[in-house]
C-alpha positions in Angstrom: -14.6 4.3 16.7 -15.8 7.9 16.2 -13.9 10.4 18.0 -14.7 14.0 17.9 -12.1 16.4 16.9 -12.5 20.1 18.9 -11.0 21.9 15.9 -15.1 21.3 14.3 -14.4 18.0 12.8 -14.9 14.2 13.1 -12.1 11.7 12.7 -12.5 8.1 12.2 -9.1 6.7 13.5 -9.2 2.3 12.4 -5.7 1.4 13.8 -6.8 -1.7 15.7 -9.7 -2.4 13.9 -10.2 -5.8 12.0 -11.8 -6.8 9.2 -15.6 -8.2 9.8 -16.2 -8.8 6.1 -15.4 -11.9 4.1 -12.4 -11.4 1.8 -12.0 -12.3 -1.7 -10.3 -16.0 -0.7 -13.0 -16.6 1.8 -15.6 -16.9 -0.8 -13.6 -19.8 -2.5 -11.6 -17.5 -5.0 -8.1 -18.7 -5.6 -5.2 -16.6 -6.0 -2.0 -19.1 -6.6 -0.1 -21.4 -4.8 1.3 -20.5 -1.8 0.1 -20.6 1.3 -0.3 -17.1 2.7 0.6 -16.1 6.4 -2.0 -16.1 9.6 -3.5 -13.1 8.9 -2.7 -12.8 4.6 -1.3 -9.1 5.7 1.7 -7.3 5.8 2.3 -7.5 9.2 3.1 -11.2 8.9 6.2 -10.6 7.9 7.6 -10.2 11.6 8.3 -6.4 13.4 5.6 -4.9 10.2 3.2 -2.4 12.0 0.4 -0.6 9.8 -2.0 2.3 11.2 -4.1 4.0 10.1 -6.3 7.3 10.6 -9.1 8.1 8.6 -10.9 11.6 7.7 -14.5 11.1 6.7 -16.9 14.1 8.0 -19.4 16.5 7.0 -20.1 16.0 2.8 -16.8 16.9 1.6 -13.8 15.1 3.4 -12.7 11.9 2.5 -9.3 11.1 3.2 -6.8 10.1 5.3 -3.1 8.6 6.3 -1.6 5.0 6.3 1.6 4.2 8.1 4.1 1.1 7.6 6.8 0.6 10.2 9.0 -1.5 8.5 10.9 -3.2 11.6 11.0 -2.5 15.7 14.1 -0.6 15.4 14.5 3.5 14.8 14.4 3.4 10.8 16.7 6.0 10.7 19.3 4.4 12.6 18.9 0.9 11.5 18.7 1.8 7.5 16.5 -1.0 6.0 17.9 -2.1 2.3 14.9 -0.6 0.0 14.3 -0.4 -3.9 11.6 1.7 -5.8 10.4 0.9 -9.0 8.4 3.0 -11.6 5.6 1.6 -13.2 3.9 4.8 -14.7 5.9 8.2 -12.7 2.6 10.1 -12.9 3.5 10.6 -9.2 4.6 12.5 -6.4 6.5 9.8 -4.3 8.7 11.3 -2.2 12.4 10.2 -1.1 12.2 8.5 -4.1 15.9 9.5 -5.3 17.9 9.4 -2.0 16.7 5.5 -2.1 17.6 5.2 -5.5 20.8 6.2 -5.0 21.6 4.9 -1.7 19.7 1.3 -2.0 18.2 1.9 1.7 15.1 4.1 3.6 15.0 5.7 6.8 11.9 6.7 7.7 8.6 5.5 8.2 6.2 4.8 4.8 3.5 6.9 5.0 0.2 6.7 2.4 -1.6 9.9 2.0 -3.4 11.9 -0.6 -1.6 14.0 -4.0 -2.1 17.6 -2.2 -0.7 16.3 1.4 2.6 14.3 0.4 4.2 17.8 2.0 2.4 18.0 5.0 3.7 14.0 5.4 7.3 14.8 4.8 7.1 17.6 7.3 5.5 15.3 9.9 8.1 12.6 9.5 11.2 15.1 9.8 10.2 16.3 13.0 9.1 12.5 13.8 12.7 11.2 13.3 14.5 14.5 15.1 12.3 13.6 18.4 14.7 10.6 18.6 17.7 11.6 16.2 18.4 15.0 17.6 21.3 16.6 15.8 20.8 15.1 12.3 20.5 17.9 9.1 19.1 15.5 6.7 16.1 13.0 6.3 14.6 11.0 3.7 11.0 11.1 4.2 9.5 8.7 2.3 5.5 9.4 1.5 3.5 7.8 -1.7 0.0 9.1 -2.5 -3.0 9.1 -4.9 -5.0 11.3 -5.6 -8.5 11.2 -4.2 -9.7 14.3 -5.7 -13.5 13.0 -7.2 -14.8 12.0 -3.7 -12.2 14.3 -1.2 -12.1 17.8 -1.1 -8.2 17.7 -1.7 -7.9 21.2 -1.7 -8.7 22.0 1.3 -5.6 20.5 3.2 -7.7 18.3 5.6 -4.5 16.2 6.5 -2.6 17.5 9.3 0.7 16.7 10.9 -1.2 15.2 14.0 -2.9 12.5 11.5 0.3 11.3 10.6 1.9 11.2 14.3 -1.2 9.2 15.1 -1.3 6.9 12.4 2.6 5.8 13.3 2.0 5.7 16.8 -0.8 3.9 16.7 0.7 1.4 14.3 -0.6 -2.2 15.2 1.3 -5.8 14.5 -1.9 -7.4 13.7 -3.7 -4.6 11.8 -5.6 -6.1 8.1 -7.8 -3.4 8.5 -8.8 -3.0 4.7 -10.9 -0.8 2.3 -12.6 2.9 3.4 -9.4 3.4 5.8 -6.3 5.4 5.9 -5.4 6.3 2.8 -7.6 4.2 1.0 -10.4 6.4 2.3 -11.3 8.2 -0.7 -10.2 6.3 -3.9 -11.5 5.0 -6.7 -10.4 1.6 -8.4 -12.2 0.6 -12.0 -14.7 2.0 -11.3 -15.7 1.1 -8.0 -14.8 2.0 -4.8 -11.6 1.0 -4.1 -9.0 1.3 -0.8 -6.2 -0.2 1.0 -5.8 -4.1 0.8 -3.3 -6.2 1.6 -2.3 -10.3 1.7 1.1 -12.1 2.5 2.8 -15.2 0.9 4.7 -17.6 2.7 7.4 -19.6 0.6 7.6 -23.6 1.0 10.3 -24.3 3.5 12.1 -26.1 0.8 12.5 -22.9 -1.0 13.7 -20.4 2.2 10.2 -20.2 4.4 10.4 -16.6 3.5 7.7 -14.0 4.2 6.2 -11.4 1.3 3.6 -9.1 2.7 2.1 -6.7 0.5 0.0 -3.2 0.9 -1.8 -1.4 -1.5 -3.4 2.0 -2.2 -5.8 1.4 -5.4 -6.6 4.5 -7.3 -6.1 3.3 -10.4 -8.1 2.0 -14.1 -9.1 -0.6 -16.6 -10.9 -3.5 -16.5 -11.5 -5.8 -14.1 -9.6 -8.8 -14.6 -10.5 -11.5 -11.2 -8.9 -15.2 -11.7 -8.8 -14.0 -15.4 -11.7 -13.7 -15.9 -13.0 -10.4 -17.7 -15.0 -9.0 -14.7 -14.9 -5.5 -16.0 -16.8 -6.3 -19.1 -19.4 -8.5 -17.5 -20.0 -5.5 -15.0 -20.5 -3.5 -18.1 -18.1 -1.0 -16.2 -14.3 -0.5 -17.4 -12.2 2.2 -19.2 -12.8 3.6 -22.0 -16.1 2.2 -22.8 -17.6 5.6 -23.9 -13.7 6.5 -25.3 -13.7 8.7 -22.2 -9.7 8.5 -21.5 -10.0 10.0 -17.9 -11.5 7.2 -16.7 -8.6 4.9 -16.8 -6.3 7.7 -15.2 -5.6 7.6 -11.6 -2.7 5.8 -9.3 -1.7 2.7 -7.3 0.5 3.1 -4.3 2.4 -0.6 -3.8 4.6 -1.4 -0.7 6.2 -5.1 -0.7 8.0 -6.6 2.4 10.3 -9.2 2.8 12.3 -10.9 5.5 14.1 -12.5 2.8 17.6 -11.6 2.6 18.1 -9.4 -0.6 19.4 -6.0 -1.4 18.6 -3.3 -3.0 19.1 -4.9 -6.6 17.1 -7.8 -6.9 14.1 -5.9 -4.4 14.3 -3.8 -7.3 13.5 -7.0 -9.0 11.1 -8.1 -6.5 9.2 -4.2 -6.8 9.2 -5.1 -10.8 6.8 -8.0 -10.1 4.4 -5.8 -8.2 3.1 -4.4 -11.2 3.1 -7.6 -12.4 0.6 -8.5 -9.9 -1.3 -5.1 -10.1 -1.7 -6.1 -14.6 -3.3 -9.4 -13.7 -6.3 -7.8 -11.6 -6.8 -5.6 -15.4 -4.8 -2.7 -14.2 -2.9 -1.1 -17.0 -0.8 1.8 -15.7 -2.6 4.4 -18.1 -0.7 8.2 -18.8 -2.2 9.8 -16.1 -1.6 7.4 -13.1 1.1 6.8 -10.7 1.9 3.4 -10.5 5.2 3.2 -7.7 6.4 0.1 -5.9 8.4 0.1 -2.8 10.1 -3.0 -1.9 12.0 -3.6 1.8 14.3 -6.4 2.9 14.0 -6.7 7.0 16.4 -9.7 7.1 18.3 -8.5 10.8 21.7 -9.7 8.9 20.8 -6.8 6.1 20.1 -3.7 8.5 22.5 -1.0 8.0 23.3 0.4 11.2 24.9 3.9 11.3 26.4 3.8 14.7 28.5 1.3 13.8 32.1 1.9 13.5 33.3 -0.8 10.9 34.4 0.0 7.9 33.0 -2.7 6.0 29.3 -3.9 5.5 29.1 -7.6 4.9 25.0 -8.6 4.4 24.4 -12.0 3.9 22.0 -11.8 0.0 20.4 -15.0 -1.5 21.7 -15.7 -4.8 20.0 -14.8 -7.7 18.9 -18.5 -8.6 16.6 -18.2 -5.1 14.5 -14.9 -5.7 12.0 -16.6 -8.1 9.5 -18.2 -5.6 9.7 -14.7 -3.8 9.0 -12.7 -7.3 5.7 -15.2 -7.4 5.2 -14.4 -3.8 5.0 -10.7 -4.6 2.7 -10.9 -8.0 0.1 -13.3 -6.0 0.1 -11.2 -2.4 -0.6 -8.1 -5.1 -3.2 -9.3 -7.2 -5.3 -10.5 -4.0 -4.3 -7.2 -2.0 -6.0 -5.3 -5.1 -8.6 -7.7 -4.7 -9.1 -7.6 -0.9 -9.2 -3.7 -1.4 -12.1 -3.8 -3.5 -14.0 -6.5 -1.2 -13.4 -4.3 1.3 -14.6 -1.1 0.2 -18.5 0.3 0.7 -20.6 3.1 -0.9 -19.2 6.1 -1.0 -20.7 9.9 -1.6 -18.5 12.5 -1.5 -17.2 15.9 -2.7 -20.3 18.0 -4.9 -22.9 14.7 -4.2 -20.0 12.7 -6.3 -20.9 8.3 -5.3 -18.7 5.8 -6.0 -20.5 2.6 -5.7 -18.6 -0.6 -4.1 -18.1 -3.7 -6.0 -21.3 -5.7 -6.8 -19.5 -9.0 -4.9 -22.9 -11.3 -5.6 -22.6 -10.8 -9.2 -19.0 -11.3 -9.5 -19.3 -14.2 -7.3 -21.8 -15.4 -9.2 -19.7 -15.2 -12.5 -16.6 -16.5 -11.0 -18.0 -19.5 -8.9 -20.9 -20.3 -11.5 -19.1 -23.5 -12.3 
C-alpha cells in the first residue's frame, strides 16, 4: 500500500500485509524436527503482535521500523520476564542493562536503524506515559543494524510517528517478511537480506510450548543452507578478496516463548539464537552486532506492578525441560535467517549502491539436486 506522506515523501506502511512468495520450507528445504506453528511466525506464540512501517522513496531512503508487542497487556504494567544475550556487542541495543539487571522489559521491542535507536527510545517514553501517566522512569528497549550502504542513515528519515504507527498497527497474524520494517535496507552475505521469522511448536510430550522467532539480518560470512556451503558455490562470501569489511555488519534476534521460564535459563534459551544464526554461516565478525532478546509470556510469569503482595511466586520449568525449547530456538532461527533472505528483492539504494537478492533457482538447484 503506498501512501503519500505531505511532509514530501512516500511511506510504504506493510503491517497487514502477507507473504505472496514461497518460503524456504515450501520449496522442500528442511530445517529440523519440529513441527512449526500455523503461520511459522512469531505471532504464533499467542497475544505476539508485529508491525511494521517501511521508508523506501526517492533514491536515497531505505529504512524503516519493526515493532513486537510481546503480550495484550500494558508492558509496562504487566513486566514480561526478559533476558539479553551478547553475541558480538558491536551494538547499540538499548535498555539493555535495566533488563540485565532486573531479569524483565517493559516496553515494546522496536527494530530500527544504528542512527535512529534515539529517536525509538523517545517514541516509546512518550508511548508508555499516554497510559502510565505519573511514572519518571522507562526502559525503552530498541535494537538496530545499521543499514548505512543502501539508506541514507544520516539523514534521520525515521520519525517518532513511524514508530507510533508501527505499534499501533501491530497485527496477530503478520509474517510479513524481507524489504519491510526494519529489514528494509540491510544486507545479509552478500545479498539482500531483511526481516524473517518461523516458530517451533514442542511435541505435547515435551510441554506443547510455543518458540517464535524474528530476525533483522545485517550481518556476514558464508552461506551455510542445510549445511551445505552455499556461499562458496555462489562464489559470494567474506573475505574472498581478504576485504574484512565485508563480513562486518549486525543481526538483531528476538525469541518468544510461552514456556514458563525466567530470566536465567531465557538467557539460556537467547544463547541458542546465535546458535541458530552460526548454522546459516554467520560468524559474528568484530564489526557486527549480534544481540538476542528472549521473552517468557507464560500469564503465571507476568510481573504485575500494581499488585500489593510481597512475594512473587512464578511457576519455572525445571532445568531438565528447557532442552527441546533450546532446539526450538536454534531451528525457528536458522529458518527465520533463511525466510529473510527468500524474502528479500533487488535493491538500489544510497549513491546507485544494488544489493542483489538471493539467486533462489541456483540454490535450489544445489540443495534439491539429489
Amino acid at each position: 500500500m503506498l501512501i503519500k506522506n505531505l511532509s514530501t515523501f512516500f511511506v510504504i506502511v506493510n503491517f497487514v500485509v502477507f507473504s505472496q512468495e514461497k518460503r524456504a520450507r515450501d520449496y522442500g528445504i528442511d530445517f529440523g524436527i519440529f513441527k512449526t506453528g500455523i503461520h511459522n511466525s512469531i505471532t504464533d506464540v499467542k497475544g505476539v503482535k508485529v508491525g511494521h512501517v517501511t521508508l523506501n522513496y526517492g533514491s536515497s531512503v531505505r529504512t524503516g521500523v519493526t515493532a513486537i508487542i510481546p503480550h495484550k497487556s500494558d508492558p509496562f504494567r504487566m513486566k514480561t520476564p526478559t533476558a539479553i544475550y551478547i553475541g558480538n556487542g558491536y551494538g547499540k541495543l538499548a535498555g539493555y542493562s535495566q533488563v540485565e539487571e532486573l531479569g524483565n522489559s517493559e516496553t515494546p521491542i522496536i527494530l530500527t536503524n544504528t542512527l535512529s535507536v534515539p529517536t525509538a527510545s523517545q517514541a516509546l517514553i512518550e508511548y508508555t506515559l499516554k497510559s502510565n501517566k505519573n511514572v519518571r522512569s522507562i526502559n525503552p528497549l530498541v535494537g538496530e543494524t545499521n543499514d548505512g550502504r543502501l539508506n541514507d542513515i544520516q539523514g534521520f528519515h525515521v520519525k517518532k510517528e513511524h514508530i507510533f504507527k508501527a505499534i499501533e498497527d501491530a497485527s496477530l497474524t503478520n509474517i510479513a517478511e524481507g524489504n519491510i520494517g526494519a529489514g528494509t535496507g540491510t544486507v545479509c552475505f552478500g545479498f539482500k537480506g531483511g526481516i524473517g521469522t518461523s516458530s517451533r511448536i514442542v511435541p505435547s510430550s515435551l510441554g506443547g510450548y510455543t518458540v517464535g522467532v524474528l530476525v533483522q539480518t545485517n550481518f556476514g560470512g558464508v552461506l551455510t543452507i542445510n549445511g551445505e556451503n552455499i556461499g562458496k558455490k555462489l562464489d559470494r562470501y567474506s573475505f574472498k578478496k581478504h576485504n574484512y569489511e565485508r563480513s562486518d555488519g549486525s543481526c538483531m534476534i528476538v525469541i518468544i516463548t510461552d514456556a514458563p521460564l525466567g530470566p536465567r535459563n531465557l538467557k539460556r534459551l537467547a544463547k541458542r539464537g546465535m546458535m541458530g544464526l552460526a548454522k546459516t554461516g554467520g560468524i559474528a565478525s568484530n564489526g557486527s552486532g549480534d544481540y538476542v532478546i528472549a521473552l517468557s509470556v507464560a500469564n503465571q510469569n507476568l510481573i504485575n506492578i500494581n499488585s500489593e503482595l510481597t512475594l512473587y511466586k512464578p511457576t519455572y520449568l525445571f532445568n531438565k525441560n528447557v532442552s527441546p525449547l533450546f532446539l526450538a530456538a536454534i531451528e525457528a532461527t536458522e529458518e527465520a535467517i533463511i525466510n529473510s533472505l527468500f524474502a528479500a528483492k533487488t535493491m538500489v539504494g544510497k549513491n546507485g549502491f544494488k544489493v542483489e537478492e538471493l539467486p533462489k533457482n541456483k540454490v535450489l538447484d544445489y540443495l534439491l539436486k539429489n
